[in-house]
C-alpha positions in Angstrom: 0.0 0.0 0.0 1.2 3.8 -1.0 2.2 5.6 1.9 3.0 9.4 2.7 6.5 8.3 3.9 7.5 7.0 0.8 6.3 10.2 -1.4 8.2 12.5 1.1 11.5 10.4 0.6 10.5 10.9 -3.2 10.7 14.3 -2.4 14.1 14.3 -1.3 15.7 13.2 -4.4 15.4 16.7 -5.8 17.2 19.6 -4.3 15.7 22.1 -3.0 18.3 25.1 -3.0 16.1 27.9 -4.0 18.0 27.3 -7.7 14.4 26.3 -9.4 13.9 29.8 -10.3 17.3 30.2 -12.4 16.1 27.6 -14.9 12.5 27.0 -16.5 14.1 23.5 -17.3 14.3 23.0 -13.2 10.7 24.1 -12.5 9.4 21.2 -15.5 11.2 18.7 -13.1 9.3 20.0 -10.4 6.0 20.1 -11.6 6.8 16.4 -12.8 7.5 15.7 -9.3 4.0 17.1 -8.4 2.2 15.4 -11.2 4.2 12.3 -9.7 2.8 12.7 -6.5 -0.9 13.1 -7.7 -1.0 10.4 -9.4 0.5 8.0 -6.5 -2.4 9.9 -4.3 -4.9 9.3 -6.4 -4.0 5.3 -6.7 -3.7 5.1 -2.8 -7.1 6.9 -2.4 -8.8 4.5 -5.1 -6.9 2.2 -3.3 -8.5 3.2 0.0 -11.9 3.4 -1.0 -12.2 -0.2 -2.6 -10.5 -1.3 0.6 -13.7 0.9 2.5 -16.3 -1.0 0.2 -14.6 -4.3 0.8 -14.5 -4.1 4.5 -18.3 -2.5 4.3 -19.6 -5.4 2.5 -17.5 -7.8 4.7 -19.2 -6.5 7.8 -22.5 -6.0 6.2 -22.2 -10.0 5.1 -21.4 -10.7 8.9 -24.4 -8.8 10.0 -26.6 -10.8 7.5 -25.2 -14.0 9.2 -25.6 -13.0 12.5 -29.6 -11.9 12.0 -29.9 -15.4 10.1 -28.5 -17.7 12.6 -31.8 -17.9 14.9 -31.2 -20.9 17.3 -27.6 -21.1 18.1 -27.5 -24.7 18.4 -29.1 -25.6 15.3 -27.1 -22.9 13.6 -24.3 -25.1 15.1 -25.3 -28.2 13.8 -24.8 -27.4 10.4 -21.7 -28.8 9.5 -20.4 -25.5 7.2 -21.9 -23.0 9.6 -19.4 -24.3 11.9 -16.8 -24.4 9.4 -17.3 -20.8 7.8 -17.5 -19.6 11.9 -13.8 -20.7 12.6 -12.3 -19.6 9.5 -13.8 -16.4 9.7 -12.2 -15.9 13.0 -9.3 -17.2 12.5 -8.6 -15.9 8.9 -11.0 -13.7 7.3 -11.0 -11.1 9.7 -7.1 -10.8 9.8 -7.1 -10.4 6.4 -10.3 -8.1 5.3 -10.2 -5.9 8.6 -7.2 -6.5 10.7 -4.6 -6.4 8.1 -5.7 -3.7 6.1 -7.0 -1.1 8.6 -4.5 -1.6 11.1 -0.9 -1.7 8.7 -2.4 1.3 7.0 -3.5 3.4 9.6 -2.3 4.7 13.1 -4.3 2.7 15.2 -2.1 1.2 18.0 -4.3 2.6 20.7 -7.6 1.1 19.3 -5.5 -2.3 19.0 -4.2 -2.1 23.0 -8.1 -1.0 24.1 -9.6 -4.2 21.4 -7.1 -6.5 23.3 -8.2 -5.2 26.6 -11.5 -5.6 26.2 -11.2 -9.3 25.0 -8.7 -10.3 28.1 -11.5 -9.1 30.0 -13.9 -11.2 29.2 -11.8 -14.2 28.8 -12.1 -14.3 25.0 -10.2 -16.9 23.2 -10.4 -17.4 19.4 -10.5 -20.3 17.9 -6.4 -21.5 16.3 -5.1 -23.1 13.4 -5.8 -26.5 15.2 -9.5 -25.6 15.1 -9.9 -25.1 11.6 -7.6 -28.2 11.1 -9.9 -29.9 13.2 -13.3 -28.6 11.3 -11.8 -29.7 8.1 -10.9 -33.0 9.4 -14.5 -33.5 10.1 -15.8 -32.0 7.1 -13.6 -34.6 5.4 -14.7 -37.5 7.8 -18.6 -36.3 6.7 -17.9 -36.4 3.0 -15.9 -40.0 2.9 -18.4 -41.6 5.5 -21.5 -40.1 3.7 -20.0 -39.9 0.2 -21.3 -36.4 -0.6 -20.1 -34.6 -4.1 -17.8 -32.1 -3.0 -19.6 -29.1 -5.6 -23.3 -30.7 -3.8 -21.5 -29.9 -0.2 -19.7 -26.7 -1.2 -23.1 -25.5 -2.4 -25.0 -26.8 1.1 -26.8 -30.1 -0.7 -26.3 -33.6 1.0 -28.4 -35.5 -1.2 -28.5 -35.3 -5.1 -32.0 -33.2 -6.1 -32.2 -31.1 -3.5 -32.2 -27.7 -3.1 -29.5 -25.8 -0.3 -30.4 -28.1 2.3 -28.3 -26.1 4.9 -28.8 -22.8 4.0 -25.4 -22.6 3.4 -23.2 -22.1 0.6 -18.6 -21.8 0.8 -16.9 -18.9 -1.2 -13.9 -19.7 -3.0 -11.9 -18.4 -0.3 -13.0 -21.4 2.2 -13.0 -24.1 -0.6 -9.2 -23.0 -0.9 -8.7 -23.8 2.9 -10.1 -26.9 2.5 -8.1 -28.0 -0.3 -5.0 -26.5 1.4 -5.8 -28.0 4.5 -6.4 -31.8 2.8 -3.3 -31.3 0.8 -1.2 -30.8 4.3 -2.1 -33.8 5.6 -1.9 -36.1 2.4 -5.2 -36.2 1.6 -4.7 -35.0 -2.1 -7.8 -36.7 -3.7 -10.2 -34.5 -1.7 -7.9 -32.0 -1.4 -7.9 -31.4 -5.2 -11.7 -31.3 -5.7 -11.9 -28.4 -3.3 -9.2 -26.5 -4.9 -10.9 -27.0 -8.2 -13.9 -25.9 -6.6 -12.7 -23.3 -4.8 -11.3 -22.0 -8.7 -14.7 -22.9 -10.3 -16.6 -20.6 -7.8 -13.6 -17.5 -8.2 -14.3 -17.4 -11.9 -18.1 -18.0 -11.5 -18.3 -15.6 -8.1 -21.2 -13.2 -8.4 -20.6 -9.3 -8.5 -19.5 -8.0 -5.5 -18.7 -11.5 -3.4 -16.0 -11.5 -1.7 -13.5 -14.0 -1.7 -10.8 -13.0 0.5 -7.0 -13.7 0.5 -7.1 -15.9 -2.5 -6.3 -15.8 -6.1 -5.8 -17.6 -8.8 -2.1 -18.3 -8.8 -2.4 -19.2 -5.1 -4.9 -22.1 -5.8 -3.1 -22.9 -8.9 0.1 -23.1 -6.7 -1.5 -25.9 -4.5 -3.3 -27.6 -7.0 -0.3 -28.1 -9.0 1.3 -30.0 -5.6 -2.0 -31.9 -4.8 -1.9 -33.7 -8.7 1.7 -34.2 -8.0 0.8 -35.9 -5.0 -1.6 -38.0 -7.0 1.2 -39.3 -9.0 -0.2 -37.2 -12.3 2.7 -35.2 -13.5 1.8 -34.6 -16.8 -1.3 -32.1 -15.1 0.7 -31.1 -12.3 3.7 -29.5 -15.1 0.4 -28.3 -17.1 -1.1 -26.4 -14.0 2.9 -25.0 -13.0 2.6 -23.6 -16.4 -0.5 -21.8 -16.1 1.0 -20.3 -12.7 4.0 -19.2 -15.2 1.5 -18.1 -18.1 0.1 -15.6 -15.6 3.4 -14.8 -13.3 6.3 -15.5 -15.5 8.7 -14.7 -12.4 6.9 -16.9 -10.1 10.0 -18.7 -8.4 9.0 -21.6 -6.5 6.8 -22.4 -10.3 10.2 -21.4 -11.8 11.7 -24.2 -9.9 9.0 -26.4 -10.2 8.5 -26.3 -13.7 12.9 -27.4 -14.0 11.9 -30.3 -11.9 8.8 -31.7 -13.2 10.8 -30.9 -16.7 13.4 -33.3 -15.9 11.1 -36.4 -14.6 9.2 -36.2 -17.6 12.1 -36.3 -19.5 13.0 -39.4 -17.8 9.4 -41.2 -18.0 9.9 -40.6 -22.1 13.6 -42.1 -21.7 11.8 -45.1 -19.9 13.7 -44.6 -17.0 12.0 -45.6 -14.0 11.5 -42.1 -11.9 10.6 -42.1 -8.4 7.8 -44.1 -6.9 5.1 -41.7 -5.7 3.6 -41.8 -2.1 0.3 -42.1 -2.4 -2.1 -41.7 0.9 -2.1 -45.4 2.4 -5.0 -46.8 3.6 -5.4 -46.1 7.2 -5.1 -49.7 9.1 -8.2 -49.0 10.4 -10.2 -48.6 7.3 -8.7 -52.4 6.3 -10.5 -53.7 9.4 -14.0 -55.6 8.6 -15.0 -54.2 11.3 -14.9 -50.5 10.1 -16.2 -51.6 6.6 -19.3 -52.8 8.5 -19.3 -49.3 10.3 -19.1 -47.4 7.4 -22.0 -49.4 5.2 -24.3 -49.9 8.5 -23.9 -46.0 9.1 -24.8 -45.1 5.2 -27.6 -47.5 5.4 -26.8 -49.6 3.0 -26.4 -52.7 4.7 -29.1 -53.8 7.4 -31.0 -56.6 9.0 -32.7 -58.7 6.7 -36.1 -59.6 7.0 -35.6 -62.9 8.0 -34.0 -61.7 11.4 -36.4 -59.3 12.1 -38.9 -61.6 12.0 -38.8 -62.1 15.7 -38.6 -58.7 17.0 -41.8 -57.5 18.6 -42.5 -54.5 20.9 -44.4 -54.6 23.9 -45.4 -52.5 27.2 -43.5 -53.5 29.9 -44.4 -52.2 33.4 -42.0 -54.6 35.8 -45.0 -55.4 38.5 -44.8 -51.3 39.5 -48.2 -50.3 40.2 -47.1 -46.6 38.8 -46.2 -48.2 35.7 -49.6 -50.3 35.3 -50.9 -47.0 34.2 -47.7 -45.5 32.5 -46.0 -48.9 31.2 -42.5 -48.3 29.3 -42.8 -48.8 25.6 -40.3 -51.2 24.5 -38.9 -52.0 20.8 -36.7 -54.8 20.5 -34.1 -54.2 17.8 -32.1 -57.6 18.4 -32.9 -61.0 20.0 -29.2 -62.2 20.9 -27.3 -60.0 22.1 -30.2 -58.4 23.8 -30.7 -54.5 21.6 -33.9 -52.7 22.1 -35.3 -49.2 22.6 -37.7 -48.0 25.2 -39.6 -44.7 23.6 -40.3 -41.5 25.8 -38.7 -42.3 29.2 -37.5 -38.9 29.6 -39.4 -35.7 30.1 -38.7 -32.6 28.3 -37.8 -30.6 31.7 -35.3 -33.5 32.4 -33.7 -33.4 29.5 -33.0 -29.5 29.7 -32.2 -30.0 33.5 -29.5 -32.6 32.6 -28.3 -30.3 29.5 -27.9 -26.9 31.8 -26.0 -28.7 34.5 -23.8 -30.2 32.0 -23.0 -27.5 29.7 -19.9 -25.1 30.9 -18.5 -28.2 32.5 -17.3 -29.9 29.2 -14.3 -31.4 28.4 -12.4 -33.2 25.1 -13.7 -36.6 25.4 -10.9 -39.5 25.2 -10.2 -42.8 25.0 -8.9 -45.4 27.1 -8.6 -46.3 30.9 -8.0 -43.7 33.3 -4.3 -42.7 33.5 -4.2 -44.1 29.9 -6.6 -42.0 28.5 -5.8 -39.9 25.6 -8.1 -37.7 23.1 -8.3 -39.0 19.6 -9.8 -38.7 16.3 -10.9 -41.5 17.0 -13.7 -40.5 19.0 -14.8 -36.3 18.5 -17.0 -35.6 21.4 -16.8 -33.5 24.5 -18.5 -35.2 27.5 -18.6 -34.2 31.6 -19.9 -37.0 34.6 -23.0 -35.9 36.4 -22.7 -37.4 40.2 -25.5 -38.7 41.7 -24.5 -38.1 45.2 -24.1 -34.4 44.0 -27.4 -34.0 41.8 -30.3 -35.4 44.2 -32.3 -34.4 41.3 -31.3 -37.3 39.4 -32.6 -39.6 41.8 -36.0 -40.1 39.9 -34.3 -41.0 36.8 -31.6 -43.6 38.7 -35.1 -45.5 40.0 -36.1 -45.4 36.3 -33.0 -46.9 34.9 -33.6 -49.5 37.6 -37.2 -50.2 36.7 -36.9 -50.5 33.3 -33.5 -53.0 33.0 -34.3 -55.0 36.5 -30.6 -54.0 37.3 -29.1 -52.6 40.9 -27.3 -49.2 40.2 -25.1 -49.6 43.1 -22.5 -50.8 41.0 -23.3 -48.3 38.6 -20.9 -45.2 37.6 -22.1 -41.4 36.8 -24.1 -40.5 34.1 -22.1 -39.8 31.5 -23.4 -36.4 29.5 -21.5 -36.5 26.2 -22.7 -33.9 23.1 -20.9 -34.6 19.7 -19.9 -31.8 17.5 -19.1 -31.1 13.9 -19.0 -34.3 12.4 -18.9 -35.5 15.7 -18.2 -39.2 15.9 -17.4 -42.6 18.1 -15.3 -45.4 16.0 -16.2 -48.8 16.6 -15.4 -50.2 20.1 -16.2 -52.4 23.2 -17.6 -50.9 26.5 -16.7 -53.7 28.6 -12.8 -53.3 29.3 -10.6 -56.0 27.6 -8.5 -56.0 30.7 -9.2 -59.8 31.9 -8.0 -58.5 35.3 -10.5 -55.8 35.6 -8.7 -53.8 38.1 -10.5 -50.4 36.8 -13.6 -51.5 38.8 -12.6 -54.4 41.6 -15.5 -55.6 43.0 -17.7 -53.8 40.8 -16.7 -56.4 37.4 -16.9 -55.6 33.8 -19.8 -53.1 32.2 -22.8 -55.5 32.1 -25.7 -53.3 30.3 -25.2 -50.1 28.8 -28.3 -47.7 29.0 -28.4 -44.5 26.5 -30.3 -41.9 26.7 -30.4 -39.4 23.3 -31.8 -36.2 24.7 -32.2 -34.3 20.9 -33.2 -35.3 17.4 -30.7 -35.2 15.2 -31.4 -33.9 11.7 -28.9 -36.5 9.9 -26.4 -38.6 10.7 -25.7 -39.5 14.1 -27.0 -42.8 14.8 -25.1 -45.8 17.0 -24.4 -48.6 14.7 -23.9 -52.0 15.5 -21.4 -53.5 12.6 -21.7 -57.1 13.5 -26.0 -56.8 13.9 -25.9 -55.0 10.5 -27.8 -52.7 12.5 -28.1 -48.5 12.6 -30.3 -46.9 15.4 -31.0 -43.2 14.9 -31.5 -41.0 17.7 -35.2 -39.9 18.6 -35.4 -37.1 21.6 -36.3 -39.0 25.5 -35.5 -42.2 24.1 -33.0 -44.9 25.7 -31.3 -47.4 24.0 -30.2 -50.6 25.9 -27.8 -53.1 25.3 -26.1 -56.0 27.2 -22.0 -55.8 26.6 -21.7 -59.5 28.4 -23.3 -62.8 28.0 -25.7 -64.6 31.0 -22.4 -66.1 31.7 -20.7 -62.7 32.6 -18.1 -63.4 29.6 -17.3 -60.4 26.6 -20.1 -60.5 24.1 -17.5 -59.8 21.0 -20.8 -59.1 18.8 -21.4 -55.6 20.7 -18.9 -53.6 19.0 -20.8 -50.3 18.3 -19.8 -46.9 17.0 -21.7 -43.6 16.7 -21.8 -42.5 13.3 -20.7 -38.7 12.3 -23.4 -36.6 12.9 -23.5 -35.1 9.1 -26.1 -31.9 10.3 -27.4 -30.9 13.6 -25.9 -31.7 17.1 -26.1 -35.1 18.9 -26.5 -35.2 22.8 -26.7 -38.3 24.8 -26.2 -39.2 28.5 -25.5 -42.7 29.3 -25.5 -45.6 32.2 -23.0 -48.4 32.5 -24.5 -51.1 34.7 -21.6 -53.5 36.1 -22.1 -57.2 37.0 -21.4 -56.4 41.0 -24.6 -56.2 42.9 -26.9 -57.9 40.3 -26.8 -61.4 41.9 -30.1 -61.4 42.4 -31.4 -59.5 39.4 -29.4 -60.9 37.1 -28.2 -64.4 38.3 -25.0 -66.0 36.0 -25.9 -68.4 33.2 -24.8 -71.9 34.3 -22.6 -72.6 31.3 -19.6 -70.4 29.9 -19.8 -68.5 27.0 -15.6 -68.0 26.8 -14.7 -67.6 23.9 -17.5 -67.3 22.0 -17.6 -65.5 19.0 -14.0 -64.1 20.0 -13.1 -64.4 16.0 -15.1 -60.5 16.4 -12.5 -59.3 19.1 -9.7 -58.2 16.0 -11.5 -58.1 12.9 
């Protein structure tokens, strides 16, 4: 940007003796000079005023978005609400406000009293890692769910509908994406965004703004990402097209030497470096996680021959209060024991369970206590609600006990757990693998797990049981029960459940693990072992 300093060291190239006067020929330099300095002033104000428009329509967009969002945690729940949120903190107001007001302009004092006023209120933006992290997820969404990248970019999940979530990315946060994807390998998805993200900068309507990007910038990644891929021949042609419209682009100056000289040697039949490509995460090779991903997209469930059986019922567990109020139950698997019980929590429990636990959240992780670690694995936040602490919860503990015939004295917290942008629980066991069970001593392994989904979730979301070929979608005061053990206290292997990413809205749950300590006489031990029994599952 032009600045006054730079015109008044101008100025001092010329003498200025009092000589001008002497020679007409010395007053045509000066008025040269003048005409010099117009013109630079005139750029620097048409300069300033696009800058003025650009940050007015920036703001004017964020006011639009902020009148628009209504209920904050639906807003939330769409996936690219979220995303557009943390990039906008974390780059588009650095580079359409931030940057150009404050490196043009005196305004140190307004900077010190902004960075007061946020230490005040204990204001923390979100990082690099968060945006990292949303773009993970976004990533997760579109490889569990298979969605088009131009159908996402443009807010459409399913093919033939209109903007589903309201929703729409700008070239500017298609080119994060792709950046983003290209950083950690991922160049196949990583490519479609960049050639998105360069689809909707030539196509962008008058007056959008796509901030700190251009052409040559996507162009620079692109070329990398199809490198990646192993396709020189598109990579050199894109390094070209970087050279085409900045011939003294170095790094593309470099590039275009190198990807020169392997072509050269693929003609010569030289063999030329193997390419990296992503591998296949170990995980992904795992039958397990194959089932996961097809039970979660619905395209593999029970088949009518096993649900055959099933049958639902009202179920009141010789309580006279429940004569008149029975639980509605809806078996979802015979053996191991799956079934839902439908409207078992009140609306003003739910929100009463949801204030206590909100502020108290933490990054949810995996593993046993000192052990435990977060993970992509599992994308949650979660907090323990006490039930020596909450006396409230004492209606809803008799509850859990009259509807599975199991003693919560062995029983730990409720668990409070909300899932966020493309939030998500990998396939695992709940019972601990540990044979020696020292976690719980006298309390045993987890012998019933009882889940309670407090919300509907718009898509996505439900906990799938790979090995049952069987998906259950979350419906608001619902529980979902399920034994983790056989009668003979033994691991049931066929358990292995996951919660699928929740592709739009926000997923909370609150669950119960009932142990085998204290159930002697509720639940009494099968006479014969089940050891063993289906432990093919345990690895797979």
């Amino acid at each position: 940007m032009f600045r006054l300093s730079i015109i008044l060291s101008l100025l001092c190239v010329f003498p200025v003796n009092g000589d001008y006067y002497s020679a007409i020929s010395e007053l045509e330099r000066l008025l040269d000079v003048e005409a010099f300095i117009v013109e630079k002033f005139d750029e620097y104000l048409e300069r300033a005023q696009q800058e003025q428009e650009n940050l007015k329509r920036f703001l004017d967009q964020i006011d639009e978005q902020q009148n628009d969002r209504g209920d904050l945690e639906e807003y939330f729940g769409n996936p690219i609400n979220a995303f557009i949120t943390i990039k906008r903190l974390v780059h588009d107001w650095k580079f359409n406000v931030f940057d150009p007001v404050f490196d043009s302009s005196n305004f140190e004092t307004y900077k010190n009293n902004l960075s007061d006023s946020l230490e005040k209120i204990n204001f923390k933006g979100p990082t690099q890692e968060d945006l990292h992290g949303a773009t993970r997820a976004l990533l997760r969404l579109q490889n569990m769910y298979q969605l088009n990248t131009d159908h996402l970019a443009s807010g459409v999940l399913h093919p033939g509908e209109k903007n589903a979530l309201g929703t729409s990315l700008s070239a500017s946060d298609c080119f994060e994406l792709g950046k983003n994807l290209c950083e950690i390998k991922e160049y196949s998805y990583g490519s479609e965004w960049l050639l998105e993200a360069r689809k909707r900068l030539h196509g962008k309507p008058l007056g959008f703004i796509s901030p700190n990007v251009s052409d040559v910038e996507i162009l620079e990644h692109l070329s990398s990402a199809f490198n990646g891929l192993g396709n020189l021949k598109l990579a050199y042609k894109l390094n070209n097209e970087i050279l085409d419209k900045k011939p003294d682009h170095e790094e593309a100056l470099k590039n275009k030497i190198l990807y020169e000289g392997q072509l050269a040697r693929e003609r010569s039949f030289a063999p030329r470096k193997q390419v990296e490509l992503p591998q296949i995460a170990e995980k992904e090779q795992k039958e397990s996680y194959k089932l996961y991903t097809q039970v979660c997209r619905g395209e593999l469930h029970q088949s009518p021959r096993e649900q055959r059986n099933l049958r639902c019922w009202l179920y009141h567990q010789g309580v006279p209060y429940y004569r008149l109020s029975p639980f509605k139950i809806e078996q979802l698997n015979v053996d191991p024991y799956v079934a839902y019980v439908h409207e078992v929590l009140w609306d003003s429990e739910i929100d009463t369970i949801m204030e206590h636990g909100k502020g108290n959240m933490e990054r949810s992780k995996v593993g046993q206590s000192e052990n435990s670690t977060t993970s992509e694995v599992r994308i949650s936040r979660n907090t323990w609600l006490w039930y020596d602490a909450n006396p409230w919860l004492s209606k809803i503990k008799q509850r859990l006990e009259d509807v599975t015939g199991l003693s919560t004295e062995s029983a730990e917290p409720l668990q409070l757990v909300n899932y966020g942008i493309g939030g998500q629980y990998e396939p695992h066991f709940d019972f601990v693998e540990d044979d020696g069970q020292s976690v719980f001593s006298w309390k045993g392994n987890r012998l019933l797990t009882a889940l309670f989904y407090l919300n509907d979730v718009a898509l996505g979301g439900a906990t799938a049981f790979p090995f049952l070929r069987l998906a259950v979608p979350p419906v608001k005061g619902s529980l979902l029960i399920w034994y983790n053990l056989h009668s003979s206290t033994h691991k049931d292997f066929r358990t292995k459940h996951a919660g699928c990413p929740v592709l739009q809205g926000s997923k909370w749950i609150c669950n119960e693990w009932f142990h085998v300590g204290a159930q002697e006489f509720r639940r009494p031990c099968g006479l014969s072992s089940d050891e063993g029994k289906f432990l093919h599952l345990k690895d797979i």
